[in-house]
N, C-alpha and C positions, 0 to 999 in steps of 0.2 A: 607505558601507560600515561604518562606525561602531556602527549602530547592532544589527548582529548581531554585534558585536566578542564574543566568550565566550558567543554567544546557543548552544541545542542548536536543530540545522533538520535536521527528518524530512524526507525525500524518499521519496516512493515510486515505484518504479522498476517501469512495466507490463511483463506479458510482450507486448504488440501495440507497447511506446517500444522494443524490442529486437532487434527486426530488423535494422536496419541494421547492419555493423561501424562505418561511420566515425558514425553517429552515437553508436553504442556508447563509440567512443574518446572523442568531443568530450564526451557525459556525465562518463566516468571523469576528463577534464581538468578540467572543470569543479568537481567534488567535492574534488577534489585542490586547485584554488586555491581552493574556499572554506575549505578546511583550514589552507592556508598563509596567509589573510586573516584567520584569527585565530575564524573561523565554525568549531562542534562542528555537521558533520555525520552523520549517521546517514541511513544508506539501509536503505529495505525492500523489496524486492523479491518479484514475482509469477513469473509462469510457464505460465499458461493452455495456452497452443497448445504449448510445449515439452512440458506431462505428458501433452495428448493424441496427440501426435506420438511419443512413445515408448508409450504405451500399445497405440498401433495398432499399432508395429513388434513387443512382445510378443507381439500378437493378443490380449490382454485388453478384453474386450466392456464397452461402460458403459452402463449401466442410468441410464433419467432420470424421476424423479418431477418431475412440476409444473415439469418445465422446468429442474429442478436434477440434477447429478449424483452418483448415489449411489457414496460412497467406501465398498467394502469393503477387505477386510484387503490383497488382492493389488493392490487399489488403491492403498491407504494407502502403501504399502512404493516401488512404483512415486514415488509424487508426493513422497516422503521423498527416496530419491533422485534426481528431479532437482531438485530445491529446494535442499536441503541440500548435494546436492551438487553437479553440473554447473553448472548456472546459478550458484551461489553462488561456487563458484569461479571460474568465469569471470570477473563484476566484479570479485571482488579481485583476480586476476590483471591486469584492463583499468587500474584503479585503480593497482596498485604499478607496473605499467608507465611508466603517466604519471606517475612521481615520489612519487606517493603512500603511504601505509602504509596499510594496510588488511587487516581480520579477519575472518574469514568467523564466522556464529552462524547458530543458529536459537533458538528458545523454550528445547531442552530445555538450553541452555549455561547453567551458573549461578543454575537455576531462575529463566530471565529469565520464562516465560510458563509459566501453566496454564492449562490448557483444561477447559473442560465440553463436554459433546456438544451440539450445536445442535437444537433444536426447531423447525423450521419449520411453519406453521400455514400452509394455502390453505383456500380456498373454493371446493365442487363448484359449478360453471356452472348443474349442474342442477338440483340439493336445495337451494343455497344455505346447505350443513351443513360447514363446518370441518372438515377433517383434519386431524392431527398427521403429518408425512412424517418417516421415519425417512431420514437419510441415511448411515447408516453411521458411519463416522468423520471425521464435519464436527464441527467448533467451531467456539467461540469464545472469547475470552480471560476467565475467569474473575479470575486474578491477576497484576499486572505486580509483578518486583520488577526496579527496573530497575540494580541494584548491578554487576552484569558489566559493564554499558554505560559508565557514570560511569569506571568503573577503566579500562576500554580509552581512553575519550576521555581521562583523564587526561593518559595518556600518548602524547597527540595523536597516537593511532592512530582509523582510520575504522570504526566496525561496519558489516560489512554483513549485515543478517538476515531467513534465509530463513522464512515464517509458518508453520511446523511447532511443534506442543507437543505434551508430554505432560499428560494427564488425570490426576485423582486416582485412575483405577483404574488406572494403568500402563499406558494403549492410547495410539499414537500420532495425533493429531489434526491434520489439515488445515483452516487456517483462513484465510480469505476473506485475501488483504493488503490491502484498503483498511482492512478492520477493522483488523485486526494493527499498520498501521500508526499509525492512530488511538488506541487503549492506546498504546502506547507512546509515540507525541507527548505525549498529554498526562500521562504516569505521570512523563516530565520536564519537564514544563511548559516543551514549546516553543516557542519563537517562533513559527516559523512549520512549517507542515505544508503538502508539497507534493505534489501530486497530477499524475504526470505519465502523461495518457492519448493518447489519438490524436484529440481533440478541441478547438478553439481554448479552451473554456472554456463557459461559462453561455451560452448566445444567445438573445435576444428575438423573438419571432413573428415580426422579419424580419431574422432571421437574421444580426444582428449580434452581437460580443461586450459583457457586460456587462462592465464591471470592477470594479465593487463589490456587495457586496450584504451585509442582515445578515440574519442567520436570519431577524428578523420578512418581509422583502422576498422571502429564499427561499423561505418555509413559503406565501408567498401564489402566487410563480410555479408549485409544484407544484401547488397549490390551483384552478388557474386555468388548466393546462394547457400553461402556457408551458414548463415543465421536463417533460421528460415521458420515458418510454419507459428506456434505462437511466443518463439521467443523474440519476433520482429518488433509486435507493439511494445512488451517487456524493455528491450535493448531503446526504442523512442521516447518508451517513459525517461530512461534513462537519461536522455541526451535532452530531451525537454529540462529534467532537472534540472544537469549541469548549467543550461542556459538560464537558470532563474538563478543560479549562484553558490548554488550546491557544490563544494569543493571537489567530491568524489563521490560516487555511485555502486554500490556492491550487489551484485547478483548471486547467492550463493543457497545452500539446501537445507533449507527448517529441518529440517527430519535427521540433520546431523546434530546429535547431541552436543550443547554447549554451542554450537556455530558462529555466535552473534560474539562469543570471547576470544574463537579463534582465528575470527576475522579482524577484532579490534586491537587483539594482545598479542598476536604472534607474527613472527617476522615472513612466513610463507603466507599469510594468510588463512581463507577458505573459499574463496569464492573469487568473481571474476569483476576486477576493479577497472572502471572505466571511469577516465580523466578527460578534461576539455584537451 
């Protein structure tokens, strides 16, 4: 346990690790003892099926380019509020319950995040000619400045932050959280960066888990077909972090009770650890 004594550890909290309450609770315990263990944790959390689940009850209709969904304004506003708020407060509520302290944030708190608008580039099937897809109001984190977060941790309180920013033209931006998460792990140069999805981790052609790997071993299992399908952008986030200075990057399954202790605390781990 030692050795994340005063460490800063990103978690990122999916909206598909969130289903459960009693797994809800056993996270928010968990967070809470690595806070009393002397570990600065920081959570980020997502929200997928929550903003489409309120979208549909508005009856706001979503439009999909290339398979991605275009945020406009009545969009934007929507995924603001449940990010920022509902879901955001729910963890710190799960969090202070179990003994915890914990803050709710997003980007636009203490100008922690700026956003630029996201450009996404596909390729027609047909013509084989690139498009630029306009999605509205998608980012991505242009600046971290991570001063709000330090002050809260100082004061061995937990941030919890929802991946909403403001833009340099004053539009509110919704941005991916594994990105979001990733800026900010390494804008504090994290220990470690944890990645909590509905999947064991990294698996090899037959369908075992890996437990190590380093970018160079990653870049070759995407290369090679072995990562495939949407654990590619997952495993990029990954290798993005480590380049911002992220020591270590963890891939492992929300849905495993306690996960986040026995990926931190135990000598197998849980999940699939990817080093520079």
């Amino acid at each position: 346990m030692l050795r994340y004594d005063d460490q800063v550890v990103v978690v990122k909290y999916g909206g598909h690790a969130m289903g459960d309450p009693e797994l809800g609770q056993a996270f928010a315990r968990d967070i809470t003892l690595l806070r009393q263990s002397g570990v600065m944790p920081v959570v980020v959390h997502g929200g997928g099926p929550q903003i489409g689940s309120m979208l549909k009850r508005l009856g706001i209709e979503s439009e999909f380019k290339g398979g991605l969904r275009v945020t406009d304004k009545a969009t934007v506003e929507v995924v603001e509020m449940v990010l920022a708020g509902s879901i955001n407060k729910e963890i710190v509520n799960l969090i202070n319950t179990e003994g915890g302290r914990a803050v709710g944030l997003c980007g636009k708190d203490g100008n922690l995040v700026t956003a630029e608008k996201l450009h996404r580039r596909v390729r027609d099937p047909n013509s084989a000619i690139e498009q630029i897809l306009d999605l509205g109001f998608v980012g991505e984190p242009a600046e971290i400045n991570p001063t709000v977060l330090k002050l809260v941790m100082k004061e061995e309180l937990i941030p919890v932050v929802a991946p909403v920013a403001p833009g340099r033209d004053g539009e509110t931006y919704n941005i991916n959280a594994d990105t979001f998460a990733g800026a900010i792990a390494g804008a504090l140069n994290a220990k470690r960066l944890l990645f909590l999805t509905d999947v064991p981790g990294v698996l090899d052609k037959n369908g075992k888990l890996i437990k190590e790997l380093t970018i160079s071993q990653a870049e070759a299992l995407i290369e090679d077909g072995t990562i495939s399908g949407g654990m590619i952008p997952k495993v990029e986030t990954c290798i993005e972090a480590l380049s911002l200075g992220v020591e270590g990057v963890v891939i492992l399954n929300g849905k495993v009770a306690h996960a986040v202790l026995l990926e931190l605390f135990t000598e197998h781990g849980a999940g699939t650890l990817i080093r520079p």
